[in-house]
C-alpha positions as CSV (number, residue, x, y, z in Angstrom):
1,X,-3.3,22.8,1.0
2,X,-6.4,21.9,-0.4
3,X,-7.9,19.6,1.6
4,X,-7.4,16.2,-0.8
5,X,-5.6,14.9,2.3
6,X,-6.9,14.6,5.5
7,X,-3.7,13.9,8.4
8,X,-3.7,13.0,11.7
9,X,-1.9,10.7,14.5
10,X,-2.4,8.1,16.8
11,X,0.4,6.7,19.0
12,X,3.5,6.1,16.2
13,X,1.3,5.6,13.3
14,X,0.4,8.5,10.8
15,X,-3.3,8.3,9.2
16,X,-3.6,9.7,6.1
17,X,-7.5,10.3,4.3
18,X,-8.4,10.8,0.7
19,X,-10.7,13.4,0.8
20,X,-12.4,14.1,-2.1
21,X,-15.6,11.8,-1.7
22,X,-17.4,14.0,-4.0
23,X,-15.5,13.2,-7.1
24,X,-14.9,9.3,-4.8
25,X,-11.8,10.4,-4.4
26,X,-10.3,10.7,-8.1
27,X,-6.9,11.9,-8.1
28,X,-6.1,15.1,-9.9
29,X,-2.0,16.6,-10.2
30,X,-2.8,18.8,-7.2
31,X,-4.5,15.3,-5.5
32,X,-0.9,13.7,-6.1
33,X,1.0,16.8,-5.0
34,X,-1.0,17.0,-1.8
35,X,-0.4,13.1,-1.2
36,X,3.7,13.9,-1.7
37,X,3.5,16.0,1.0
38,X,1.3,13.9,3.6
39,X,3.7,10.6,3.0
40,X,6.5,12.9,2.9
41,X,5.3,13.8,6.9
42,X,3.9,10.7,7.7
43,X,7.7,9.5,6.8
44,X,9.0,11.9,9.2
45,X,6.5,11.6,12.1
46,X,5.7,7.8,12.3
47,X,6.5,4.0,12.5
48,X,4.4,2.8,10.1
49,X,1.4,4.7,8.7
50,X,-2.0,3.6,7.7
51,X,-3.9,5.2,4.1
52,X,-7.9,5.2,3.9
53,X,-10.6,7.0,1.8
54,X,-13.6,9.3,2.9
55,X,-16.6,8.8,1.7
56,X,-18.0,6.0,0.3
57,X,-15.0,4.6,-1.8
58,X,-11.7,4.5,-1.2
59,X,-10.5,5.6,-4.4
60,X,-12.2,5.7,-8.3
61,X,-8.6,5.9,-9.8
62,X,-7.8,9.5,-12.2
63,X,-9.7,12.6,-12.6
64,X,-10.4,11.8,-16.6
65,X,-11.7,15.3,-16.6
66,X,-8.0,16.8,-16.0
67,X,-6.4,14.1,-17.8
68,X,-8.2,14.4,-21.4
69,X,-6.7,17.7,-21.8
70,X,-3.0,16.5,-21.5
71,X,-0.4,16.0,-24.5
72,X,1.4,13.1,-24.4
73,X,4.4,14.5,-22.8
74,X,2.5,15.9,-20.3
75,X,0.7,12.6,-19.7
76,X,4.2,11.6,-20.1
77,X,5.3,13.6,-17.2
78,X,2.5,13.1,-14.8
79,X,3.0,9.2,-14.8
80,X,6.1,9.5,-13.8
81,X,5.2,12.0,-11.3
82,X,2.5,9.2,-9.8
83,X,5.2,6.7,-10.0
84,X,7.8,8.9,-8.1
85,X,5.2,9.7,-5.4
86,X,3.6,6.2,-5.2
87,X,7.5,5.0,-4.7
88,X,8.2,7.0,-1.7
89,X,5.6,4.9,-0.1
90,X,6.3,1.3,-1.2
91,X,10.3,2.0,-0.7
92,X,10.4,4.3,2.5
93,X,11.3,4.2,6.5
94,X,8.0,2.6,7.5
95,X,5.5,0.7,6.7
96,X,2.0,1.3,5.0
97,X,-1.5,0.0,6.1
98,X,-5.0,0.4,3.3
99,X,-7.7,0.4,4.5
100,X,-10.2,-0.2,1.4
101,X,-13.8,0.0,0.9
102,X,-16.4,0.8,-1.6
103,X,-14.5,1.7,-5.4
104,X,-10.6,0.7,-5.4
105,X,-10.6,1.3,-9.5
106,X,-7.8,2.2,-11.4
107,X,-5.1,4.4,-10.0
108,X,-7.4,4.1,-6.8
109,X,-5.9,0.3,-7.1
110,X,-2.2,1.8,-8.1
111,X,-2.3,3.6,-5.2
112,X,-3.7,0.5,-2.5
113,X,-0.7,-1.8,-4.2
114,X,1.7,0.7,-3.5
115,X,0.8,0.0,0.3
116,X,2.5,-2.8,2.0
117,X,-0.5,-4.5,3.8
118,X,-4.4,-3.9,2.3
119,X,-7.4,-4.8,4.4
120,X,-10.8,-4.5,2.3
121,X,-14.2,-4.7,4.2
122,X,-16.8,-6.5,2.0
123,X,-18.3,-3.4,-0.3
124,X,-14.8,-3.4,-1.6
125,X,-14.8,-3.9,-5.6
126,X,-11.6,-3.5,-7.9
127,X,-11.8,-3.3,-11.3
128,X,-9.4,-1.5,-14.3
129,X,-11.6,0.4,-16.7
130,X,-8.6,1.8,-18.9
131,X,-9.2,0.0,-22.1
132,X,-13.1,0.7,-21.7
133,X,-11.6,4.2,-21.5
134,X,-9.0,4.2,-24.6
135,X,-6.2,4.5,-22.4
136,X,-3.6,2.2,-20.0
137,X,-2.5,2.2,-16.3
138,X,0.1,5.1,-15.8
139,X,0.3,5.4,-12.1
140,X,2.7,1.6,-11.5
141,X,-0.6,-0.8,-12.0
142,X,1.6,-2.7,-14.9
143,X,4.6,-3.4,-12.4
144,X,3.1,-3.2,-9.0
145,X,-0.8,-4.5,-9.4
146,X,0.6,-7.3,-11.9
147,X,3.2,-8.6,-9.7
148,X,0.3,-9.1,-7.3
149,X,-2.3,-11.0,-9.3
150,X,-0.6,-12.3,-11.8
151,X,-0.1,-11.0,-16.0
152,X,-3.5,-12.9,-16.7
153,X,-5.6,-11.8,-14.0
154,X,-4.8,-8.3,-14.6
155,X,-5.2,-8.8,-18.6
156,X,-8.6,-10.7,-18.0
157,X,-9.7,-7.1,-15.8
158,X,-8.4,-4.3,-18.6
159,X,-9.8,-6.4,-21.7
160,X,-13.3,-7.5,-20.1
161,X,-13.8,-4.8,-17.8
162,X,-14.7,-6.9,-15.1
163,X,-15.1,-6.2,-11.3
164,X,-14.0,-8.4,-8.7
165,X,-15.3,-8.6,-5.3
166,X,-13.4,-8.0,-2.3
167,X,-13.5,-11.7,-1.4
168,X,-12.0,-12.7,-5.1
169,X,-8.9,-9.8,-4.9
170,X,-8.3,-12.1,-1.6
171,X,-8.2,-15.2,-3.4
172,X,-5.9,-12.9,-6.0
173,X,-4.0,-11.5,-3.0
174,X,-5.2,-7.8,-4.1
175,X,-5.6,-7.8,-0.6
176,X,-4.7,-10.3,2.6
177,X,-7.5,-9.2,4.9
178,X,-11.2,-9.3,4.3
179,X,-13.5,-7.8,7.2
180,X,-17.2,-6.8,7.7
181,X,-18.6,-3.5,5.8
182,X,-16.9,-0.5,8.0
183,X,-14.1,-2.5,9.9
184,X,-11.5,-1.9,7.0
185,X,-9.6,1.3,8.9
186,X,-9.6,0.0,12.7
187,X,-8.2,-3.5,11.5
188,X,-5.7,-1.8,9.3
189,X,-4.8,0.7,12.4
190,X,-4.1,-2.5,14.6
191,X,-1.9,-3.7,12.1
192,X,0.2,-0.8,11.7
193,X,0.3,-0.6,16.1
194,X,2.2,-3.4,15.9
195,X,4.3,-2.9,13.3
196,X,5.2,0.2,15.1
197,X,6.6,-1.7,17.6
198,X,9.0,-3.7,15.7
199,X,13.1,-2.6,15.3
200,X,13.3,0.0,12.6
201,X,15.5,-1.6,10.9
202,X,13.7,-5.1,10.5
203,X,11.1,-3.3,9.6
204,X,13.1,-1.1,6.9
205,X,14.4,-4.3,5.6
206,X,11.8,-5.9,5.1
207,X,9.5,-3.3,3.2
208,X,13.3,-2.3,1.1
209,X,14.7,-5.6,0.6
210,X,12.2,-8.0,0.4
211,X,10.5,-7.0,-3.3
212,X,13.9,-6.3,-4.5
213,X,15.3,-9.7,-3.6
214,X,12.2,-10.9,-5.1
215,X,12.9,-9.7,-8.8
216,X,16.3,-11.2,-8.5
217,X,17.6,-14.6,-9.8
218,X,17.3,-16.9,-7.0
219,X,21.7,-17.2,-5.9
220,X,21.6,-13.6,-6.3
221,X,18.7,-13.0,-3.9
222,X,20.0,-15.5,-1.8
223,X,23.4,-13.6,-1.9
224,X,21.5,-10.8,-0.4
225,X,19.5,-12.2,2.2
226,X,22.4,-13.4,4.1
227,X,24.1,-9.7,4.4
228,X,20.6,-8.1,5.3
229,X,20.0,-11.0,7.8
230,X,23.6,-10.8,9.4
231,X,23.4,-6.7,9.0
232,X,20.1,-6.7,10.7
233,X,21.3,-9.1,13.8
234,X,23.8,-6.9,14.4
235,X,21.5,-4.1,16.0
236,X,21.6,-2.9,19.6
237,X,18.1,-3.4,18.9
238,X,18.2,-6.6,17.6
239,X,20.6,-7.8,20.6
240,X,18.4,-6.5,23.2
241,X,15.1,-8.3,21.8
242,X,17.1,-11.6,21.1
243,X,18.4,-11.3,25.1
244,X,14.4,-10.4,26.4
245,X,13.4,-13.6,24.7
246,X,16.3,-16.1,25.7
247,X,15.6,-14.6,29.1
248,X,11.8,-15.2,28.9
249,X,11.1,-11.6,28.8
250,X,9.3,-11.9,26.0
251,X,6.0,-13.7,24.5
252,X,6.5,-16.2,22.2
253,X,4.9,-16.9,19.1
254,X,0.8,-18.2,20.1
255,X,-0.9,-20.4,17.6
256,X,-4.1,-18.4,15.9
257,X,-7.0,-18.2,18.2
258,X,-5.4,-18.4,21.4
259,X,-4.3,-22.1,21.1
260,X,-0.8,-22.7,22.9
């Protein structure tokens, strides 16, 4: 271990730090290596697991310094290597929380849209410097990133160079929670408590099925839904929380703020 990765628990969730705040957490090869084998843990330890940065930035995307010296088969190689690790992640047994602040640039921003919930406090700034930098995104930025924002968005960012505030990537759902400078980890912590708490597999379902069903034609995704929805309701879990709520054992849905 090299220390790229900090790892510790609380309760059912698995916290994972980038730790590198002297390079703002770039990601070398050993970086990703060291990340495959906290997700691989946090996988095995926890219900949901949240991913945060040290430092001052959460992430400033790939260690250019290692990366100039690759040939194209090796850059080749360690794309796919980012996508394979960045994949256990977005298609594994639990969810994943980020917690962003300060930089979220390039594969710093691969990484975060690998995650299935991102909370930014407000020194968050994204931005994707590769064709500033002669090169393209190579850790999923095309297919995940994209999907988020939109094709033009995304374009607008790697042709202008551009940054964008935390409170635009809302508005561009980079993100779907914007709190105050510093809050970005204990929100994102709550949020992954409570996800804890939900039935595996509802919670495996809808991390698994839910983007897949999503890049299907609409019968087809249909088609799906009602297997995973009947498979799902099938659970002793599933049984056992339907029965606490007909039987008033358990709280129903409260409007925001309180209200009844």
């Amino acid at each position: 271990m090299t220390g790229f990765v900090t790892y510790e628990t609380e309760g059912d969730v698995a916290l994972l730090g980038l730790n590198r705040p002297e390079k703002r957490n770039a990601i070398s090869d050993a970086f990703v290596e060291e990340i495959a084998d906290q997700v691989e843990r946090a996988r095995k330890d926890a219900k949901a697991a949240v991913l945060y940065g040290h430092g001052n930035h959460f992430c400033a995307g790939l260690d250019l310094a290692e990366h100039v010296r690759k040939t194209p088969i090796e850059g080749v190689h360690g794309s796919r290597r980012w996508h394979e690790v960045f994949g256990r992640i977005e298609f594994g047994p639990i969810p994943w929380f980020c917690a962003l602040h300060g930089a979220t640039v390039g594969g710093g921003l691969e990484l975060a849209s690998s995650t299935h919930v991102r909370v930014a406090d407000e020194t968050t700034f994204f931005a994707l410097p590769e064709g500033q930098r002669g090169i393209f995104v190579g850790g999923g930025g095309s297919v995940r990133a994209a999907r988020l924002m939109g094709v033009a968005r995304m374009t607008d960012m790697m042709l202008t160079g551009r940054a964008v505030t935390a409170e635009e990537g809302e508005r561009w759902n980079l993100v779907q929670y914007v709190v105050p400078k510093g809050e970005a980890k204990a929100k994102a912590l709550e949020f992954a408590k409570a996800a804890a708490t939900n039935a595996e597999l509802s919670n495996y379902a809808v991390i698994n099925a839910l983007p897949r069903i999503d890049a299907m034609a609409r019968d087809d995704g249909l088609f799906v839904e009602s297997f995973i929805s009947s498979f799902t309701a099938t659970s002793p879990e599933a049984e056992e929380r339907l029965n606490a709520f007909l039987e008033k054992r358990a709280a129903k849905v409260a409007a925001p703020g309180g209200g009844r």
